[in-house]
C-alpha positions as CSV (number, residue, x, y, z in Angstrom):
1,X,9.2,-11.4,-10.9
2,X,11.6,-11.2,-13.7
3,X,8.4,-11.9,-16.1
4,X,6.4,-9.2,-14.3
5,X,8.7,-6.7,-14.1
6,X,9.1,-7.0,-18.1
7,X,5.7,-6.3,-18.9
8,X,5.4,-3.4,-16.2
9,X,7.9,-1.7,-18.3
10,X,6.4,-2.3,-21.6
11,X,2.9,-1.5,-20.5
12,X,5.2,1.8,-19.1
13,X,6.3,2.4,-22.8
14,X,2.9,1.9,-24.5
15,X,1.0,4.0,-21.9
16,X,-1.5,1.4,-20.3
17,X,-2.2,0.3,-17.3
18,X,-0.6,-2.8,-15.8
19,X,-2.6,-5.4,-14.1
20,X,0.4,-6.8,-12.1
21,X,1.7,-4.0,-11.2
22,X,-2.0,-2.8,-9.3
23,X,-2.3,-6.0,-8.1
24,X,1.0,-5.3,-6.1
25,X,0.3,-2.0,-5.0
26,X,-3.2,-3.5,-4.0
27,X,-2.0,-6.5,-2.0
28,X,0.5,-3.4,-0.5
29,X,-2.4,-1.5,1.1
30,X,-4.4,-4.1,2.3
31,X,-1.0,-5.0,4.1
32,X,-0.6,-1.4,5.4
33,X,-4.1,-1.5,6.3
34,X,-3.9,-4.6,8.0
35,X,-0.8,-3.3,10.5
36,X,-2.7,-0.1,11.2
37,X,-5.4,-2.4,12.6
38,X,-3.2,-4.0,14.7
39,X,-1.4,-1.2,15.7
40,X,-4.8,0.2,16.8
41,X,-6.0,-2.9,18.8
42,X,-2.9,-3.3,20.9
43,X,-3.4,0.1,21.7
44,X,-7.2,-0.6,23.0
45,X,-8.9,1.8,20.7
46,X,-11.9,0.5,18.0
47,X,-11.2,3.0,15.5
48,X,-8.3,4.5,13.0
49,X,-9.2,8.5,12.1
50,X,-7.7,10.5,9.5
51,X,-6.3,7.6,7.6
52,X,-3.2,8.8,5.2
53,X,-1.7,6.7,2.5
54,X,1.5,6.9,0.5
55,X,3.6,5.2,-1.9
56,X,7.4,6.0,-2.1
57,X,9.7,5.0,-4.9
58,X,12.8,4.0,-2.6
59,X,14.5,2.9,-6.4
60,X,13.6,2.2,-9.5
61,X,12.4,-1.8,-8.7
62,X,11.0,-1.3,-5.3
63,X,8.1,1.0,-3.6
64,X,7.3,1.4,-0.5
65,X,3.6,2.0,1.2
66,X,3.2,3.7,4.2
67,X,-0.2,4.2,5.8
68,X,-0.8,6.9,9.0
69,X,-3.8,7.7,11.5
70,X,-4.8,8.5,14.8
71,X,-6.1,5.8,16.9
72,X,-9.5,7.1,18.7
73,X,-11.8,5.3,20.9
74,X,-15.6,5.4,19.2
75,X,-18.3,5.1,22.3
C-alpha cells in the first residue's frame, strides 16, 4: 500500500491518471454494487431504481463509496 500510495501521489503531481488508484475505486463500486443487491433480495424485490453513487474523501488516505436506490418489484 505504501508502494501504491507513492505513485498515486506522483501520478497526482504530474497530472495523469493512476491505474491503482481506479482499480481501487473500481473494486469499491463493484463492492457497493454488490451490497445494494443484497440489500434488494432480502427485501424480496428483483430490481434496484434510481441507482446513486458517491465517493467521499473521509481524509486524505481513505475514501469512502456509498451507493443508494429504491428497491421496486419489476412484474
Amino acid at each position: 500500500n505504501i508502494v501504491r500510495d507513492f505513485f498515486v501521489s506522483t501520478t497526482d503531481v504530474s497530472g495523469g491518471r493512476s491505474d491503482a488508484y481506479e482499480q481501487k475505486l473500481a473494486d469499491a463500486r463493484q463492492i457497493a454494487e454488490a451490497e445494494l443487491a443484497d440489500e434488494a433480495r432480502a427485501r424480496v424485490t428483483n430490481a434496484v431504481d434510481g441507482v446513486d453513487l458517491d465517493y467521499e474523501f473521509v481524509c486524505e488516505r481513505m475514501l469512502m463509496v456509498s451507493m443508494s436506490g429504491t428497491a421496486v418489484v419489476v412484474a
